[in-house]
KOLDOFI-416074 format. One record per residue (C-alpha): z, x, y; residue in three letters; residue number from 0. Coordinates in steps of 0.25 Angstrom, whole numbers. Example, Ala and Ser with C-alpha at 12.3 -4.5 7.8 and 13.67 -1.06 7.14 Angstrom:
// residues 2
[[31; 49; -18]; "ALA"; 0]
[[29; 55; -4]; "SER"; 1]
***
This chain:
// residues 476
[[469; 433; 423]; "UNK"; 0]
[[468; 444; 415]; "UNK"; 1]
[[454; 452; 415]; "UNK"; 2]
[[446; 446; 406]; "UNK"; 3]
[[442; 461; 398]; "UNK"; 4]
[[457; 460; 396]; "UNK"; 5]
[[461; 448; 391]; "UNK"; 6]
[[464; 446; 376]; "UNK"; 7]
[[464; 436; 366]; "UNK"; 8]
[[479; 433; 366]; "UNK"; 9]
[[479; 432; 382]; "UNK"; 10]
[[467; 422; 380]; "UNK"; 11]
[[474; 413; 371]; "UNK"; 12]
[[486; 413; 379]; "UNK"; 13]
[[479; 411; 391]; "UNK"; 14]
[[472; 398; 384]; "UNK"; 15]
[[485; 393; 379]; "UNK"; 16]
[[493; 394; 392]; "UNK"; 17]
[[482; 390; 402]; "UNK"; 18]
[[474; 381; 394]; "UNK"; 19]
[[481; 370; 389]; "UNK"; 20]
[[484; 364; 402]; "UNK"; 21]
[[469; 365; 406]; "UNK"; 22]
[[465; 358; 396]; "UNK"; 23]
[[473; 345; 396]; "UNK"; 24]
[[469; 334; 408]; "UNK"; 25]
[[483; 329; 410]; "UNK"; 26]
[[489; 342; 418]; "UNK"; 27]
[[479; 350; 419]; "UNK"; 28]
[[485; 359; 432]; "UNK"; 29]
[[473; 359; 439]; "UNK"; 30]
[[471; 346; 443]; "UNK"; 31]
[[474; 346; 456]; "UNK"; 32]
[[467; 357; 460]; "UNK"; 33]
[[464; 354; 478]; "UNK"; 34]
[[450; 352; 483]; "UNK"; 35]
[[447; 363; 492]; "UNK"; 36]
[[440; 359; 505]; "UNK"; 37]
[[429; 370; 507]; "UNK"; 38]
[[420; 374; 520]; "UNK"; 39]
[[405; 378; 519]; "UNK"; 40]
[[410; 390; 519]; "UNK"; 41]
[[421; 392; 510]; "UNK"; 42]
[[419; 399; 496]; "UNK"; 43]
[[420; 390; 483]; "UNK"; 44]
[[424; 398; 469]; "UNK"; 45]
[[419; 395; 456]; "UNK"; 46]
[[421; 398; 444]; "UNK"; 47]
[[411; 398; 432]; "UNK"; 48]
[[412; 395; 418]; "UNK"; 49]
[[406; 401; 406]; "UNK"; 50]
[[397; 414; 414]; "UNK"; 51]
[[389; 419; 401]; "UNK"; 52]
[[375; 413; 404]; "UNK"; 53]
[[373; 400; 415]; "UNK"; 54]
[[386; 404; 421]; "UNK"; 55]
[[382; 417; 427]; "UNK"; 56]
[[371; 408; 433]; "UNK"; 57]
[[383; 400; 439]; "UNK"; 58]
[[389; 413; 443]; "UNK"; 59]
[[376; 418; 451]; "UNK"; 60]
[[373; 405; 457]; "UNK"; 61]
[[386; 400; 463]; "UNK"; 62]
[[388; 413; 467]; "UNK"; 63]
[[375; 413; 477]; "UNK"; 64]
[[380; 402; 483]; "UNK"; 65]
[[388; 405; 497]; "UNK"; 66]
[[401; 405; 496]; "UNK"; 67]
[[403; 403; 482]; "UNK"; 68]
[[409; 412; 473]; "UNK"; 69]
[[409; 412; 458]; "UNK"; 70]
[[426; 415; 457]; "UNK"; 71]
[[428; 414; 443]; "UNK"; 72]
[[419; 416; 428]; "UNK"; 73]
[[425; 410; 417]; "UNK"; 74]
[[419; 415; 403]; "UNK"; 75]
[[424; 413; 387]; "UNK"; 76]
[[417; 426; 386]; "UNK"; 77]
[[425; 439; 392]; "UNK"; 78]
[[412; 445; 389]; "UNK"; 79]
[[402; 438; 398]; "UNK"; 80]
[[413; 439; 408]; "UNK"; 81]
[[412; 454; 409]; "UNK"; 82]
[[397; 452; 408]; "UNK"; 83]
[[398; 441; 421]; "UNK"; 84]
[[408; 449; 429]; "UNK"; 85]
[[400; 462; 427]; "UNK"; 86]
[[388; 453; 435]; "UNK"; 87]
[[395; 446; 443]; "UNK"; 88]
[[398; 460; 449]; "UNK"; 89]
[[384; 464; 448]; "UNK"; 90]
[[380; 454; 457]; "UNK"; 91]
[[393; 458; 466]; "UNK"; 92]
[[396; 444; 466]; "UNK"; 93]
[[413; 442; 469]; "UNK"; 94]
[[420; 444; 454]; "UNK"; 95]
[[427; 430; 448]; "UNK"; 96]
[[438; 429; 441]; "UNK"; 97]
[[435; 428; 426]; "UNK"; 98]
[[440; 417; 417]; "UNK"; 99]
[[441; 415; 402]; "UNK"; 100]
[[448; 401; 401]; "UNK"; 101]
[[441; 391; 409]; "UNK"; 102]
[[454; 385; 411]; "UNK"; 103]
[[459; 395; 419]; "UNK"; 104]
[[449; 397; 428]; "UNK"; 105]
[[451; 383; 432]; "UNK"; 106]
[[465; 386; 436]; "UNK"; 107]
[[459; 396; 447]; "UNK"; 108]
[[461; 385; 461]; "UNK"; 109]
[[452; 395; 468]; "UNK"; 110]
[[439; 391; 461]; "UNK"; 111]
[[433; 379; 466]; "UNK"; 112]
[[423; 376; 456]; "UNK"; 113]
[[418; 379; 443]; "UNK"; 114]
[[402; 382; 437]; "UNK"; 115]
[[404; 377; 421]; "UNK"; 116]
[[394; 387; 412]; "UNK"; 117]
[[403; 386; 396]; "UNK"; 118]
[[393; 381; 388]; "UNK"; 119]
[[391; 366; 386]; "UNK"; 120]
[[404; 362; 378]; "UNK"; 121]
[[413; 367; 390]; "UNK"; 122]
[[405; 361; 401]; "UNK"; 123]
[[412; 347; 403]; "UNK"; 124]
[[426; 351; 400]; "UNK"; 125]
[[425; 364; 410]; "UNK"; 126]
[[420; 354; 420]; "UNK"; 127]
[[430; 344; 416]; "UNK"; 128]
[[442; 354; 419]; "UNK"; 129]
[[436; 359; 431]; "UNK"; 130]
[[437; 346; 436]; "UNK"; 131]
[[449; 345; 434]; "UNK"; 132]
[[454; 358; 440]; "UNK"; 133]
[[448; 355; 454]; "UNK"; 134]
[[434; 363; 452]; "UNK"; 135]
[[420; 359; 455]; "UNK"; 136]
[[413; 360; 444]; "UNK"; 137]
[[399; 365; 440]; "UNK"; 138]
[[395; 360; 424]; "UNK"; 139]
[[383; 367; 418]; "UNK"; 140]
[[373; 360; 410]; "UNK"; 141]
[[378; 351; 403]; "UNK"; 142]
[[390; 345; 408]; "UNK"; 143]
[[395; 342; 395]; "UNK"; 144]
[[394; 345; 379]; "UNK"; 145]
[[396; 330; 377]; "UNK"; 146]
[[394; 315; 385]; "UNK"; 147]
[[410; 311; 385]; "UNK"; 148]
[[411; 329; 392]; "UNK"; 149]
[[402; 324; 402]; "UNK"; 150]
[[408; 312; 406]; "UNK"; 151]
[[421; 317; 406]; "UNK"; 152]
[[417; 328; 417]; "UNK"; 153]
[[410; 320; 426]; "UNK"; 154]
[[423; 312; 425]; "UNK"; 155]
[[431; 322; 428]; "UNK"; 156]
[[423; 327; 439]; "UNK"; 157]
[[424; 314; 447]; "UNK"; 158]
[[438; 312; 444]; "UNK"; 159]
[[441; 326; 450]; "UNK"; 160]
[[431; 326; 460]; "UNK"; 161]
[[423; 338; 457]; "UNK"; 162]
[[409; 342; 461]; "UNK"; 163]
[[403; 343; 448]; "UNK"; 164]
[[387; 348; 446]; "UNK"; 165]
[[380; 349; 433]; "UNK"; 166]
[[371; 362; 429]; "UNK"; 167]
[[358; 354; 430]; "UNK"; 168]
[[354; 361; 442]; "UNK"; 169]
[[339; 356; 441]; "UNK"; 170]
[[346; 346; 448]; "UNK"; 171]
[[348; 356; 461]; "UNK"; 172]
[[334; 360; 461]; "UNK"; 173]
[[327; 354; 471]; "UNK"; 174]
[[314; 356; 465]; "UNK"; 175]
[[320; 346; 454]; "UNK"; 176]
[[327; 337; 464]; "UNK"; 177]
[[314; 335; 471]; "UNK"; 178]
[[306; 331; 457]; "UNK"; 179]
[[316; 321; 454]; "UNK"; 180]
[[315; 314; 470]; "UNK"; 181]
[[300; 314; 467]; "UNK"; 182]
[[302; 307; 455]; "UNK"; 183]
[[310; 298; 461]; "UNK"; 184]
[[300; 295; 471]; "UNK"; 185]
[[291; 293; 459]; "UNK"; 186]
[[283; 303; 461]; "UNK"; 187]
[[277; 302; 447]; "UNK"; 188]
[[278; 287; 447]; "UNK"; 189]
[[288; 280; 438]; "UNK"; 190]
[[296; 292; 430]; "UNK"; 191]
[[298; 286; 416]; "UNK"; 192]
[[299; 298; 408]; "UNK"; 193]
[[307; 312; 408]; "UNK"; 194]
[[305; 324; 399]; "UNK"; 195]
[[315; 335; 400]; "UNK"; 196]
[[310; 347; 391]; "UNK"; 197]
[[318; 359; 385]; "UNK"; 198]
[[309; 370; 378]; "UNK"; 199]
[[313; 381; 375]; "UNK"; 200]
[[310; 393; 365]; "UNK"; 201]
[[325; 395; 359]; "UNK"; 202]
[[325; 402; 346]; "UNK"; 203]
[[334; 401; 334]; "UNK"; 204]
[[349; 406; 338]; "UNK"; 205]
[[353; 410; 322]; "UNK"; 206]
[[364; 408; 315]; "UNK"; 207]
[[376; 413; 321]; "UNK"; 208]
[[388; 419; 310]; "UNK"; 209]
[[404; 416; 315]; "UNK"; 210]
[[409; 430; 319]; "UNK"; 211]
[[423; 434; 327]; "UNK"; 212]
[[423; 429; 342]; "UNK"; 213]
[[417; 440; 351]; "UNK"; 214]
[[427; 447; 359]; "UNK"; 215]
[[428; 441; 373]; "UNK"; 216]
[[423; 427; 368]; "UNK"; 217]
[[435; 416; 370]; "UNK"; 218]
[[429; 407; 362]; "UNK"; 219]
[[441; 395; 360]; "UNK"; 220]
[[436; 394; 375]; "UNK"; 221]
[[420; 395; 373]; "UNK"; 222]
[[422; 384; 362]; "UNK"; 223]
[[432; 375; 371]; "UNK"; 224]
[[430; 360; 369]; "UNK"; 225]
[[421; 364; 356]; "UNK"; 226]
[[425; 364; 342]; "UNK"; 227]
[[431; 379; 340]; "UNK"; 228]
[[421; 384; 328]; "UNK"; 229]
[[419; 400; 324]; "UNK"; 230]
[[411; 408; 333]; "UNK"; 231]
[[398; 411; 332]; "UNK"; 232]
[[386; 418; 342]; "UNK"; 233]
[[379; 403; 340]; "UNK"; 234]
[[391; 396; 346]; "UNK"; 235]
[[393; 403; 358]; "UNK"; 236]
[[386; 409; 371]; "UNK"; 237]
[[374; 400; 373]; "UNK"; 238]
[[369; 398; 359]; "UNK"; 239]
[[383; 387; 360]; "UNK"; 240]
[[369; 379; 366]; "UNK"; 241]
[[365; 376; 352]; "UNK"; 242]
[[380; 371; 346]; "UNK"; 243]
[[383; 357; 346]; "UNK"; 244]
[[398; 360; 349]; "UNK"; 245]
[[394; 368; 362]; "UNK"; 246]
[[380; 363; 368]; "UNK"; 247]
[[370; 354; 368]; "UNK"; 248]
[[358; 360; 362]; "UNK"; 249]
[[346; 364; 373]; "UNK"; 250]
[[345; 349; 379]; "UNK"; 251]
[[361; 351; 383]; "UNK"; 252]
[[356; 366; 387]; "UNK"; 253]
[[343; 366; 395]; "UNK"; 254]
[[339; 352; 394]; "UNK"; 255]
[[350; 346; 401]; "UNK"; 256]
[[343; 351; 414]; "UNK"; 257]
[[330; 345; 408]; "UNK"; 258]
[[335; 331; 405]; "UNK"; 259]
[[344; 332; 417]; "UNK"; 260]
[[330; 334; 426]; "UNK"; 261]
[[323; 323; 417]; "UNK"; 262]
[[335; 312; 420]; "UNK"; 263]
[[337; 315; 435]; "UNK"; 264]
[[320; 311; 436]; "UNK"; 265]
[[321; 300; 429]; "UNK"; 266]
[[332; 294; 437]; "UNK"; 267]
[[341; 291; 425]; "UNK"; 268]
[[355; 293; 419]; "UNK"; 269]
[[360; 290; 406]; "UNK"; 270]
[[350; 286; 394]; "UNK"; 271]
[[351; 272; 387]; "UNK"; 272]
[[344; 279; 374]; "UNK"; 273]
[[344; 294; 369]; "UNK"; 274]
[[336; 300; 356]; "UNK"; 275]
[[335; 315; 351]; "UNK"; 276]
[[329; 320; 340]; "UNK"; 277]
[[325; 335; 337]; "UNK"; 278]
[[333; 345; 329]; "UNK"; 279]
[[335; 360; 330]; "UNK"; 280]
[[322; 365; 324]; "UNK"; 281]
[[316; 380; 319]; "UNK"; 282]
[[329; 388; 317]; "UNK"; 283]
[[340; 389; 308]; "UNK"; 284]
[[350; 392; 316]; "UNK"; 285]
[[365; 389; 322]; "UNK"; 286]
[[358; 379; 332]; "UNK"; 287]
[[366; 365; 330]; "UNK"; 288]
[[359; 358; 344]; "UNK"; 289]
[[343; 353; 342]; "UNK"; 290]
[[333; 364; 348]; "UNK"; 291]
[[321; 352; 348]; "UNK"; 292]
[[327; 339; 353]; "UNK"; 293]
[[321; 328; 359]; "UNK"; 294]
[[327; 317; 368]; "UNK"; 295]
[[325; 304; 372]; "UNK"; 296]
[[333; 297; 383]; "UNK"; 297]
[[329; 281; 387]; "UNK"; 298]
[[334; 275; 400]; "UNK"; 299]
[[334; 263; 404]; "UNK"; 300]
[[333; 259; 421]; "UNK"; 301]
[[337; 250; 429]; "UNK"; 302]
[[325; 244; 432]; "UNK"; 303]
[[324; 241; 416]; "UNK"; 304]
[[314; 254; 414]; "UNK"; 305]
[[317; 265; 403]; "UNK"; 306]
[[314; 281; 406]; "UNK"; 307]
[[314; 290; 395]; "UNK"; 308]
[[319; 305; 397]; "UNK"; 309]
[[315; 314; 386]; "UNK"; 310]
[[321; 329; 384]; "UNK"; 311]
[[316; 340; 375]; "UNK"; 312]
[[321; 352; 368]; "UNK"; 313]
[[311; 361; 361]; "UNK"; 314]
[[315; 374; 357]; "UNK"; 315]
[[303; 381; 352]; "UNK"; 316]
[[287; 383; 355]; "UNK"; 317]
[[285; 373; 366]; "UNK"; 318]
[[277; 370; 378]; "UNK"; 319]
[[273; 366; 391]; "UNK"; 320]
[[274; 352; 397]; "UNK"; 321]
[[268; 349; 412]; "UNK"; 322]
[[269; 362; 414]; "UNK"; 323]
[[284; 366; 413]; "UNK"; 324]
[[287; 380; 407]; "UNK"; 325]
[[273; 384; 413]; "UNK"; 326]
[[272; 396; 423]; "UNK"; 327]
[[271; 389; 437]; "UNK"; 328]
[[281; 378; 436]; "UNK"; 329]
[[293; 382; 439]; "UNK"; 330]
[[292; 396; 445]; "UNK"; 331]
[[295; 395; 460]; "UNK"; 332]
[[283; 391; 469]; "UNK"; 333]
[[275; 393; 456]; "UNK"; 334]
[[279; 381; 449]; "UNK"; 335]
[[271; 373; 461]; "UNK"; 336]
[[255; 367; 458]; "UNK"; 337]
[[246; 378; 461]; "UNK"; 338]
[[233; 377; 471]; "UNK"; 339]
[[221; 375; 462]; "UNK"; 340]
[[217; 388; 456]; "UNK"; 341]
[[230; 393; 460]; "UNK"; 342]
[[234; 405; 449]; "UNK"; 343]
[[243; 401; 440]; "UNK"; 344]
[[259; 407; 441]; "UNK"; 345]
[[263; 419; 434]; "UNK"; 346]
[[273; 416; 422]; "UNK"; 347]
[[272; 416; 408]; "UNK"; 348]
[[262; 410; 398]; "UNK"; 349]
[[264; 397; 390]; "UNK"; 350]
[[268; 406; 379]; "UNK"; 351]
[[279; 411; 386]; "UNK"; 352]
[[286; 400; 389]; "UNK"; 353]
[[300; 400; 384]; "UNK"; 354]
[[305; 388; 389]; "UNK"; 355]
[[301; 375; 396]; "UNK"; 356]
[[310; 365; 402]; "UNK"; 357]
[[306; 354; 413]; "UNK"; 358]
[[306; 341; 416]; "UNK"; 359]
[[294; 328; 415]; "UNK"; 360]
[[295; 316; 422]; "UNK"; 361]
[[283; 306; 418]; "UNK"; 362]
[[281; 294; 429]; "UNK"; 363]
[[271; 284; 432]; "UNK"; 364]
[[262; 292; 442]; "UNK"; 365]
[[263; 307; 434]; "UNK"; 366]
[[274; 318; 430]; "UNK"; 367]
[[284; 327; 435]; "UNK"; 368]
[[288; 340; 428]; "UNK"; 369]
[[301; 349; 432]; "UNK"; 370]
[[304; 362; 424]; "UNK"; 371]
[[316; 371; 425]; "UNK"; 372]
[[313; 378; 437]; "UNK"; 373]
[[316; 367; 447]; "UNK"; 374]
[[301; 363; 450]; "UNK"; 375]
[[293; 348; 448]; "UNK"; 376]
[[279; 346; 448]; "UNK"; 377]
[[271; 331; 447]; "UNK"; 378]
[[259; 328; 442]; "UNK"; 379]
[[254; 314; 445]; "UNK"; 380]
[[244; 304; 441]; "UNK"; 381]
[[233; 303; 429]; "UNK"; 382]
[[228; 317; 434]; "UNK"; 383]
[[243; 322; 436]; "UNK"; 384]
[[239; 328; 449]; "UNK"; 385]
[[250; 337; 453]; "UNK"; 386]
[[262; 332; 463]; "UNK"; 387]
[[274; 336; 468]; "UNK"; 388]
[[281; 348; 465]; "UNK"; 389]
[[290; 358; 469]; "UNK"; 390]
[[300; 368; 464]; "UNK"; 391]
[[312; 371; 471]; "UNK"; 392]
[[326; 375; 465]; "UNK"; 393]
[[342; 372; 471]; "UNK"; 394]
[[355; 379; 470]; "UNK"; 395]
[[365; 372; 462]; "UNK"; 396]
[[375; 381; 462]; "UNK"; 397]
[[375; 378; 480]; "UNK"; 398]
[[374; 365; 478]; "UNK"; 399]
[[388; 363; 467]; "UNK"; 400]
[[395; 373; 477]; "UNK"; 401]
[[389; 364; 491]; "UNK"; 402]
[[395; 352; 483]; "UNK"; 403]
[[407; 358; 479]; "UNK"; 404]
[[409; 362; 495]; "UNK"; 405]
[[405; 348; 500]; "UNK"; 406]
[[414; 340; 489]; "UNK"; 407]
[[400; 329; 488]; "UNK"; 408]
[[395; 327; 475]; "UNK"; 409]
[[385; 320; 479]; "UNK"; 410]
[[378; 333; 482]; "UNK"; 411]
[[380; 340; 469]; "UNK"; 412]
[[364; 341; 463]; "UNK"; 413]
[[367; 341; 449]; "UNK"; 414]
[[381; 331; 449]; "UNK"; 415]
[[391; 331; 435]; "UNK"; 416]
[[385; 316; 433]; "UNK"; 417]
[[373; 317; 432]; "UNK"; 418]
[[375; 330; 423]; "UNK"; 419]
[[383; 321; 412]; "UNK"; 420]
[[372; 312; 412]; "UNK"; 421]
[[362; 323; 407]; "UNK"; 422]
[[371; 328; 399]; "UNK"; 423]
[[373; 313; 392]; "UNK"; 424]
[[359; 314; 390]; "UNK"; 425]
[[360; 327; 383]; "UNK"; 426]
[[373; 322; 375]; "UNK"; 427]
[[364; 309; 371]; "UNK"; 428]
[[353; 316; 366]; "UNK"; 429]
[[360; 326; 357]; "UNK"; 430]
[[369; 315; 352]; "UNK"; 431]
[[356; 307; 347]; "UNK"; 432]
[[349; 321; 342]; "UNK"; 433]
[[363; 323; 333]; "UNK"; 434]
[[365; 310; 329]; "UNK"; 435]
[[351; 306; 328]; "UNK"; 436]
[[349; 293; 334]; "UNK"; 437]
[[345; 288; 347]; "UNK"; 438]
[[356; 284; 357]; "UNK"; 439]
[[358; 271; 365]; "UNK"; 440]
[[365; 275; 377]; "UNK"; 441]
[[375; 267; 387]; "UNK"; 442]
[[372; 272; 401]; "UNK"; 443]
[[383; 265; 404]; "UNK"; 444]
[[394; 268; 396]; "UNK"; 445]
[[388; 281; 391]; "UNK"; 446]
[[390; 280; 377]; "UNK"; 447]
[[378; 277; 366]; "UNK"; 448]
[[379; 262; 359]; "UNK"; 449]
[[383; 260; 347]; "UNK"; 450]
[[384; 274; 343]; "UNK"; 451]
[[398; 279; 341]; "UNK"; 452]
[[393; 292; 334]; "UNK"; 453]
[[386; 296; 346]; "UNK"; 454]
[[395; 293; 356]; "UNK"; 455]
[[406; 301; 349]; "UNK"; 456]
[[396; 313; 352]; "UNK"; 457]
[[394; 311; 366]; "UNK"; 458]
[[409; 312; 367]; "UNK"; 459]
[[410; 324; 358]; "UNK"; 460]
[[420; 319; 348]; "UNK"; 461]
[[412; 328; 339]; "UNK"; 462]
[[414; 341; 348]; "UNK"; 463]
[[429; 342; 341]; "UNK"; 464]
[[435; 345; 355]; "UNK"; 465]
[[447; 356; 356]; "UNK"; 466]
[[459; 355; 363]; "UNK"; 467]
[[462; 360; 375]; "UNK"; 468]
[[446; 359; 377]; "UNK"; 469]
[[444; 343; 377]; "UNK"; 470]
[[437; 335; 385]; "UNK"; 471]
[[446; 324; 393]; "UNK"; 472]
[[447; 310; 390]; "UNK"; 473]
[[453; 308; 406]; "UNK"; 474]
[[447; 318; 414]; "UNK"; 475]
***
């Protein structure tokens, strides 16, 4: 490949057309039959990682620390923040990759072993689709998919394939979390009937955006991919694509996924049999399509004939504090544990000073459980809500994905592409009731809503105006 300062617009489009078109397609695709390698403890598995701007340099630095991993490949749209990554990745005298523009080619590398999936939200399924197929592991950040039908089509995909596949919910690694949830389960709190999962955050207006040329450096036919091709603007691309239904799911697809994924792993549940939403994107005039105050409701029914309720909330301005998340103390290391009677209280910043708050609440029988973002649970039980268990204690995701992609069992995989889609199906859910403003009545079972066409048409994204050679496949 040629170096990516030096590469022009005619050598891209070549590129694309030459390399691309077989890629793309599922009948002939020449990777395949890529061999599963048999690895020792001891013997070093390459990865490559997708999409390096923002979350991906985290991909970059984590799998990095672990032992005998090396990040081998970077793979960016932007020949920009590639220049910027590989000027940090020497800074940090890590080993230098080599650099991709088309996704498609770096899957064509047979020395990389696995891939760590960072695009924004409308690449993630098909990216993990195609890695699939070419014989990588794959790791899909948050959430795995833009759409239900996405979703479904990669956890397809990676069975049939026989992939380790994780999911960028890593609260799910944390063994602070993992030990709330046990308790739970133990009942700790008595019968958990309710969970709230909370996204507040202080995001202001992000303007209106004019059309203007493509920076230089930007492929953009391979940013916008499997979404529809429209003129570029600031607001359609790096992170504010968030806030664009034909990119991102709003902030509940952004942060709250982790939120709501927390909230249904406590509650022991899966799939909801009924879904509402209502909000709106309040305040600011802006380019801002998705809802930045949204409300969601998501009804269960159990085996044993009981309902749970899971509620998730987005609020995008002045907030506040519930059982305490988002409070100095809770959260910050050994601080985020009860204190002694007349114990000072931890250093951090005032209640006027907080900019964000995001947690958890499970409400049982016997008391209730809170969880915030920084991997800690604290209980406070009965009428008096005396104070319980508690404990903060974080995990290694990236140790864990490259342990399971070693050991080939998936049953160790933390945070498994399953249970990934069935978060992201709540996500899907909600935002389909918010656009089309009714409530949902959902099928665990076949996975689709009853008697609702409309809406199912959205959760297989037959509005997103797919683009050969970027489509999702009907046979993985």
């Amino acid at each position: 490949m040629k170096n990516v300062t030096n590469i022009t617009r005619r050598d891209f489009l070549e590129a694309t057309m030459k390399n691309g078109a077989g890629l793309a397609a599922v009948s002939g695709v020449s990777f395949l039959t890529q061999p599963e390698k048999v690895r020792g403890a001891n013997d070093r598995v390459r990865i490559g990682v997708v999409g390096v701007r923002g979350q991906g340099f985290v991909h970059v630095e984590g799998f990095s620390a672990v032992p005998n991993t090396e990040v081998a490949a970077i793979c960016d749209v932007d020949e920009n923040v590639i220049a910027q990554r590989l000027a940090d990745i020497e800074k940090r005298n890590l080993p230098k990759p080599k650099v991709y523009i088309d996704y498609r080619k770096l899957l064509e590398d047979k020395s990389l072993d696995a891939v760590s999936i960072a695009a924004p939200n409308h690449w993630h399924s098909l990216m993990g689709i195609w890695g699939c197929q070419a014989g990588k592991d794959v790791y899909v950040e948050k959430p795995c998919s833009h759409t239900w039908w996405e979703g479904h089509q990669l956890t397809q995909a990676a069975r049939k394939y026989d992939r380790i596949a994780m999911h960028g919910t890593q609260g799910r690694s944390a063994d602070g979390y993992r030990e709330g949830v046990q308790k739970l389960g133990e009942g700790v709190i008595g019968d958990v009937y309710l969970a709230r999962g909370l996204c507040f955050k202080w995001r202001g207006t992000i303007g209106k955006a004019p059309v203007e040329p493509i920076p230089a450096g930007v492929h953009y036919y391979l940013w916008t991919g499997p979404a529809p091709l429209k003129p570029f603007t600031r607001n359609r691309f790096h992170y504010n694509w968030h806030w664009i239904w034909d990119t991102g799911n709003g902030d509940l697809g952004n942060q709250g996924v982790h939120e709501v994924d927390l909230a249904r792993w406590g509650l022991g549940v899966k799939l909801p049999n009924k879904v509402s939403a209502l909000g709106g994107h309040f305040m600011f005039d802006d380019d801002q399509e998705t809802p930045n105050t949204l409300n969601c409701v998501f009804e269960f029914h159990m085996p044993d004939g009981k309902k749970r309720l899971l509620e998730f909330e987005v609020r995008h301005w002045i907030t506040n504090t519930e059982a305490e998340i988002g409070l100095p103390g809770f959260g910050a290391g050994a601080a985020a544990l009860p204190k002694a009677a007349g114990a000072a209280p931890a250093a951090g910043p005032s209640f006027g000073q907080i900019k964000a708050m995001c947690g958890n609440l499970f409400y049982g029988s016997k008391g209730y459980m809170a969880m915030t973002g920084y991997e800690s649970y604290r209980t406070w039980l009965g009428e008096d809500q005396e104070p319980g268990p508690s404990a903060t204690r974080g995990g290694d995701r990236w140790a864990n994905f490259i342990q399971c992609v070693r050991s080939r069992k998936k049953e160790d995989v933390l945070a498994p592409i399953e249970e990934g889609h069935l978060t992201a199906t709540l996500v899907h859910l909600a935002n389909v009731s918010y656009r089309l403003g009714r409530t949902l009545n959902f099928d665990p079972e076949t996975q689709r809503v009853k008697g609702d066409e409309e809406a199912n048409r959205l959760l297989r994204g037959e509005d997103r105006g797919y683009r050969a050679p970027f489509t999702i496949p009907e046979k993985v």
